[in-house]
C-alpha positions in Angstrom: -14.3 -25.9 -42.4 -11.7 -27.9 -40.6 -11.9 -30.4 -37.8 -11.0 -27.6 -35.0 -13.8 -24.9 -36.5 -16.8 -28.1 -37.4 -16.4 -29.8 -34.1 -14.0 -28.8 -31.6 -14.4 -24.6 -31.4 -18.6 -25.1 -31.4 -18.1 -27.7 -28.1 -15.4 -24.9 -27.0 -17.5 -22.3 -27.2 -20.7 -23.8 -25.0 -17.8 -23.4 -22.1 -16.7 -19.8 -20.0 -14.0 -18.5 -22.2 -11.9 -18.9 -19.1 -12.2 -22.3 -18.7 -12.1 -23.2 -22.3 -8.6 -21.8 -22.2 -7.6 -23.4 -18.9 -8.8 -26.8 -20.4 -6.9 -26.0 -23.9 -3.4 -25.3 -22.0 -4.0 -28.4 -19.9 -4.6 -30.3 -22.6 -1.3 -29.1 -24.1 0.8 -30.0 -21.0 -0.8 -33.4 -20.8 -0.4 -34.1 -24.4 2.9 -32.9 -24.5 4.3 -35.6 -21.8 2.4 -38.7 -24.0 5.0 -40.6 -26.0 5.0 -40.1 -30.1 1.9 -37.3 -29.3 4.2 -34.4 -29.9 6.0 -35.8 -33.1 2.5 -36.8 -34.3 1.4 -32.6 -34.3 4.6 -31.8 -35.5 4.1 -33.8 -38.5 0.7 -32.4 -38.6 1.1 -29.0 -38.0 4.6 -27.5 -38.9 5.9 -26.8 -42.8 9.4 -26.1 -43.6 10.2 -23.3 -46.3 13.9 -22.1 -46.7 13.0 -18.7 -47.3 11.0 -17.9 -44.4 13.9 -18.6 -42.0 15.6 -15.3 -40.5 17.9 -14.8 -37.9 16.6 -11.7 -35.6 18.6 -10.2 -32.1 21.2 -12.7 -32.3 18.6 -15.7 -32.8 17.8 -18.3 -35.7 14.3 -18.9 -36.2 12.5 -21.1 -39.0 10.0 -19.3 -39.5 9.0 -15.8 -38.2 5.4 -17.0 -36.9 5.0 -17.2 -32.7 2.8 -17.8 -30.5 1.8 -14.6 -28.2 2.2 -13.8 -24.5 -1.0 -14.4 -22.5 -1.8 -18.0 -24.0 0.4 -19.9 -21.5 1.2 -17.6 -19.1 3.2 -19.5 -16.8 4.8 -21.8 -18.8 2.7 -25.2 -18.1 2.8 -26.6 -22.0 6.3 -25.8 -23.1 6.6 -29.3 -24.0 4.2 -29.2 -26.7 4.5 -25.1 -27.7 7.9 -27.3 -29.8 5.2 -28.7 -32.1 2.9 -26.8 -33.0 4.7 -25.1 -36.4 5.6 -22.0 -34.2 9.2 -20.5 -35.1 9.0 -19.4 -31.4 6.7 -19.2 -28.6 7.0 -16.5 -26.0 5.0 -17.4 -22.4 3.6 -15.2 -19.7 3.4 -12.6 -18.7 4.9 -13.8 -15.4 6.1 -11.5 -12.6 8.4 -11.5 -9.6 5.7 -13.2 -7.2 2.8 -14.7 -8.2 -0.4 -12.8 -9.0 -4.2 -14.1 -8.7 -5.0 -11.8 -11.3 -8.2 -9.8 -11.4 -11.5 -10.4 -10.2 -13.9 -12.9 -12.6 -15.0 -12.8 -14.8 -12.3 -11.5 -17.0 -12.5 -13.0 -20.4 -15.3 -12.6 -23.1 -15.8 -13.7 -26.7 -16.8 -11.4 -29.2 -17.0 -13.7 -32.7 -18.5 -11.7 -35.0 -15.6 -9.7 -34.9 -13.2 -12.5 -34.3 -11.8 -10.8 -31.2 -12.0 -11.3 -27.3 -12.1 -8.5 -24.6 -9.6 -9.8 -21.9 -8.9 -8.4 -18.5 -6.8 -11.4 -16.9 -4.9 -8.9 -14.9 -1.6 -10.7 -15.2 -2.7 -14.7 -13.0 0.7 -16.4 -13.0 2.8 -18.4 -10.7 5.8 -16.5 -10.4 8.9 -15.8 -11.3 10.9 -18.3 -9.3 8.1 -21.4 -10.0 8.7 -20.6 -14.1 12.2 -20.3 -13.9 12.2 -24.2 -12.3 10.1 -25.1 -15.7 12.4 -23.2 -18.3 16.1 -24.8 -16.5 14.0 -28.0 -17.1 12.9 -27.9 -20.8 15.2 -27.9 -23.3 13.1 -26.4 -26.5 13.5 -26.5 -29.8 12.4 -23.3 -30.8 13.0 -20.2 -29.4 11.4 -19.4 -26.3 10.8 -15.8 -24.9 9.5 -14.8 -21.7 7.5 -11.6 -20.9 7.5 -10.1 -17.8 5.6 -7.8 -15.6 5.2 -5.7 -12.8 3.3 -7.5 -10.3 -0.3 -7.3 -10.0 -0.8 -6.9 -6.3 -4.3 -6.6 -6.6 -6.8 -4.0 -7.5 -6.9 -2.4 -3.6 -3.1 -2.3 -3.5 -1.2 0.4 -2.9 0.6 2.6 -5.8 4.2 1.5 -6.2 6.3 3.7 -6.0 9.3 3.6 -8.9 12.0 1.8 -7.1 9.8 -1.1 -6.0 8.5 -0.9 -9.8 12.0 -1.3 -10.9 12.6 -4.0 -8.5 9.6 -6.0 -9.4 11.1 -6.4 -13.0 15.0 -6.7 -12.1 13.9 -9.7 -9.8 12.2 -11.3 -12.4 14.7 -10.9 -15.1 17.7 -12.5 -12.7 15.6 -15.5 -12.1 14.5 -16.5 -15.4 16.9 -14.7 -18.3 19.4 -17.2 -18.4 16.4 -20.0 -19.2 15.1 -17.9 -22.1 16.3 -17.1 -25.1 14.8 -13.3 -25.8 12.6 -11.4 -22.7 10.2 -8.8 -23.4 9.1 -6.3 -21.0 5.5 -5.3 -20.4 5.7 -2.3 -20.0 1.8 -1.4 -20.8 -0.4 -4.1 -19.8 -4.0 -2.3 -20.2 -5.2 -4.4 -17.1 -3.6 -3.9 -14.2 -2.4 -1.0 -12.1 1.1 0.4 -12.0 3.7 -0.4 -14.5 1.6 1.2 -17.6 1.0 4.3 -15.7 4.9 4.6 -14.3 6.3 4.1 -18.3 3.7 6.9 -19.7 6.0 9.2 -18.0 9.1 10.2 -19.5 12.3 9.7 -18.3 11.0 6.3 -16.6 11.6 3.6 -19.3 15.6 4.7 -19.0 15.3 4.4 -15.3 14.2 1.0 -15.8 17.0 -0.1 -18.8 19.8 1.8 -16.3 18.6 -0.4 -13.7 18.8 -3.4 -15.0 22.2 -2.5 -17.0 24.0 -3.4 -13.1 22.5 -6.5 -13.3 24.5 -8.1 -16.7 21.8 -8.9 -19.0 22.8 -11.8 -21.2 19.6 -12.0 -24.0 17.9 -9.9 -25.9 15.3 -7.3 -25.1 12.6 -6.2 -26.7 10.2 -3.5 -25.3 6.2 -4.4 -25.2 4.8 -0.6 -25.1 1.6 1.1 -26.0 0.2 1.2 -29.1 0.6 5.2 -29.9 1.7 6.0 -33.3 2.2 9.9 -32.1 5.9 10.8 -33.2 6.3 12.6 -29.9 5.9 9.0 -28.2 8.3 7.2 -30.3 10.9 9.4 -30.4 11.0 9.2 -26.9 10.9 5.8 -27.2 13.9 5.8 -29.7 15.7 8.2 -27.5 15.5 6.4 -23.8 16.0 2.6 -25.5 19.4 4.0 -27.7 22.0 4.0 -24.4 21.0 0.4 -23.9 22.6 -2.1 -26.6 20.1 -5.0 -25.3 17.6 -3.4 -26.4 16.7 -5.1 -29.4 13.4 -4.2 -30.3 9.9 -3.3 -29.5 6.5 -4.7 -29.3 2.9 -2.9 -29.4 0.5 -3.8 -26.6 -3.6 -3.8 -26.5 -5.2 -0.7 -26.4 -6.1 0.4 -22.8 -10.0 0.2 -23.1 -12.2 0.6 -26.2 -10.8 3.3 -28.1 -12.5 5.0 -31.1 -9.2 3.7 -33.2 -10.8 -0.1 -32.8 -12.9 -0.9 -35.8 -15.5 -3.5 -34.8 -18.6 -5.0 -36.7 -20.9 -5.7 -33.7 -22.4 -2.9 -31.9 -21.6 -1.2 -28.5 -24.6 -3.0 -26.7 -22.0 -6.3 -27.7 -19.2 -5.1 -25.8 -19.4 -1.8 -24.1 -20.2 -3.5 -20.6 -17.4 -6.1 -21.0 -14.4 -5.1 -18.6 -10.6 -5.2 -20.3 -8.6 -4.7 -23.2 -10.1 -6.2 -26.7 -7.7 -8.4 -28.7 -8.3 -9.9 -32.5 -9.4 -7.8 -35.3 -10.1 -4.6 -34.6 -6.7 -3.7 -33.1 -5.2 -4.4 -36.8 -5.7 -0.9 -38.4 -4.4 0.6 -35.0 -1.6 -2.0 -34.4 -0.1 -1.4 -38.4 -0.4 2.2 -38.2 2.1 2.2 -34.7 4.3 -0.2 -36.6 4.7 1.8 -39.4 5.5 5.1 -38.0 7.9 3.2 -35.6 9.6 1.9 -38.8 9.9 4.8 -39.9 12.1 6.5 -37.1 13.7 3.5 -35.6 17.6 2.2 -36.8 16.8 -0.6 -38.4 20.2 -1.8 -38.2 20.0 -1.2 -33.9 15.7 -2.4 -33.2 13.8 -4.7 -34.5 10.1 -4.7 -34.6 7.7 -8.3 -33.3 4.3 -7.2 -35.2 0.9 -8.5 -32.9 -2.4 -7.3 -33.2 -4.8 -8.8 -35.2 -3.4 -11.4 -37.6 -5.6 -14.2 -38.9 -4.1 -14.9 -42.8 -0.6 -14.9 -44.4 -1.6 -11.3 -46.1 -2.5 -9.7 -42.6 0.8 -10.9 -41.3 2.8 -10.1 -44.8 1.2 -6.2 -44.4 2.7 -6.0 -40.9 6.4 -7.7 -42.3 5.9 -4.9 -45.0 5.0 -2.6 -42.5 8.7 -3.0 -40.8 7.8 -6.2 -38.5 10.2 -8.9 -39.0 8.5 -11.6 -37.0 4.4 -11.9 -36.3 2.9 -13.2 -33.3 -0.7 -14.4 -33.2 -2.9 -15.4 -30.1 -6.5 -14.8 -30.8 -6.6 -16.6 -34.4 -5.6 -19.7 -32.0 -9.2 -19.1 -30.3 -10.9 -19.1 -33.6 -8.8 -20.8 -36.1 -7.5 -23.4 -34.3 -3.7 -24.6 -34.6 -4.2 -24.9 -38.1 -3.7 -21.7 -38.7 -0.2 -21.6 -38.4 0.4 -24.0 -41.4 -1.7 -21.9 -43.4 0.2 -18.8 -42.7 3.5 -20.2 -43.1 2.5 -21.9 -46.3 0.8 -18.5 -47.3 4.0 -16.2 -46.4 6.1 -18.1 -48.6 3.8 -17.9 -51.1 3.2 -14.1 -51.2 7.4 -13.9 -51.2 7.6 -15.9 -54.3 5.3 -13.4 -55.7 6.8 -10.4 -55.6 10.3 -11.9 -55.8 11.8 -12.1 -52.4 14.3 -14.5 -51.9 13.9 -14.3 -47.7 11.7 -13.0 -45.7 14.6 -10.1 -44.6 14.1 -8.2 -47.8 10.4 -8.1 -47.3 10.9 -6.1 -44.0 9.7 -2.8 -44.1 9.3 -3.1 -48.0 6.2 -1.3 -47.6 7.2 1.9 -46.6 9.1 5.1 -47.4 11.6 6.2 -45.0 12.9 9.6 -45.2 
């Protein structure tokens, strides 16, 4: 038991999810413009070990632990996102005009199995109000922005594909040259449009041609469904190939509740709760996708960001194993605490030393056959 799990998660938890995660990211901001603050949690939080820094799409990191998408989602607490032991932080999702999000309320707590069952529907503050924050921070670590299709509401009509195209190509002129990697959402499980346009094929390479005209300068990577059929990745494979920003791919929540999800409460817990569940039981589901991606992809051309799950240094070493060569947590922030990320770095450098890797490279994928 640390300070964040004896004291500050039980006084956390009393609150609505929603505010308890408005109040945490406010706290951030706040925190982060207080003089010696930031230095202070950086001396608290972060660990240095030599072998756990990798260079990935073009980019040095420290370490190959982030921070998720859907913790600040508009980029309000870059400032302290420096400090907190991350290797990189990625913000959003944000979208070409700001979104309300969905109805309330739209995020639940599930801690027996360490998970929460979110349906934010994408609440940011736009495209053009983020991009004003990013040209005004300079960070330390690298900093990735996911964008979106924007939520219009749930009584909007369908977009058709050209407006879905120019949703995104908006928001990637405004903010890419303030980031230093963009991923796409190409799946979010709680809002209408974009994940129903990219199921089809043919679309994804629509969108890549599209924004091809408009020079991107950073790194891609592609946040899709989690579906571990062949059929889906190779069509994955095959539409990202043409497109040498591409860089690599992320796997999304499961629309839903899906009988792949392996949770210790009971349906009474959460079969009424609206939204996509995050922590835990996505793990089995999330590795599986990772694997069989690793399996087909180049991995000299794509590079895989392994989320889903994580909570230790051995769940985020099975996904590096797996053919992820950075991790990304969210939910073990809601539990854990910041702590966390100490532990795992400390943890991952451990677990290299023991089976006698010198970096955290030739761990990638060390886990599976390919051929």
């Amino acid at each position: 038991m640390n300070l964040y799990t004896g004291l500050l998660r039980p006084l956390l938890f009393r609150l609505d999810p929603e505010t308890a995660h408005h109040l945490s990211v406010e706290a951030c901001r706040l925190a982060g413009r207080v003089p010696l603050v930031p230095r202070a949690a950086e001396a608290l939080l972060s660990a240095s070990a030599p072998e756990l820094r990798c260079r990935v799409a073009g980019l040095q990191f420290d370490n190959p632990i982030g921070l998720a998408a859907g913790w600040d989602k508009s980029g309000r607490a870059l400032r302290m996102l420096d400090h907190l032991g991350f290797g990189f932080a990625e913000i959003g999702s944000i979208s070409a005009r700001p979104s309300a999000g969905n109805p309330k309320p739209r995020l639940f707590r599930l801690p027996e199995d360490q998970a929460i069952v979110v349906n934010y529907g994408l609440p940011n503050d736009g495209a053009e109000v983020v991009a004003r924050r990013l040209a005004g921070h300079r960070s330390r670590v690298p900093v990735g922005v996911n964008i979106v299709k924007t939520n219009d509401g749930i009584d909007a009509a369908r977009c058709d594909g050209e407006s879905v195209r120019a949703d995104y190509q908006k928001s990637v002129a405004l903010v890419q040259r303030h980031a230093d990697y963009l991923t796409l959402n190409l799946s979010c499980p709680n809002a209408t449009g974009g994940k129903d346009h990219f199921a089809e094929p043919g679309n994804i390479a629509r969108l890549l041609r599209r924004l091809e005209s408009s020079e991107i300068v950073r790194p891609v990577f592609l946040k899709v469904a989690p579906d571990p059929n062949p059929r889906t990745l190779e069509r994955l494979l095959e539409e990202s190939l043409p497109f040498p920003f591409v860089r690599g791919f992320l796997f999304n929540l499961p629309a839903g509740k899906p009988d792949t999800l392996r949770f210790s409460s009971t349906r009474s817990d959460w079969g009424g709760m609206p939204g996509a569940v995050a922590g835990r039981p996505v793990e089995p589901l999330i590795n599986q996708c990772i694997g069989e991606l690793y399996r087909r992809m180049p991995a000299d051309r794509f590079t895989i960001i392994g989320v889903g799950g994580i909570f230790s240094a051995e769940q985020a070493y099975e996904k590096i194993r797996l053919g992820a060569s950075l991790v990304q947590i969210y939910s073990a922030m809601i539990f854990l605490g910041p702590g966390v990320v100490k532990r795992i770095h400390h943890g991952l450098a451990s677990l290299l030393r023991r089976d006698g890797f010198e970096n955290i490279h030739q761990a990638v994928g060390s886990g599976i056959t390919v051929g």
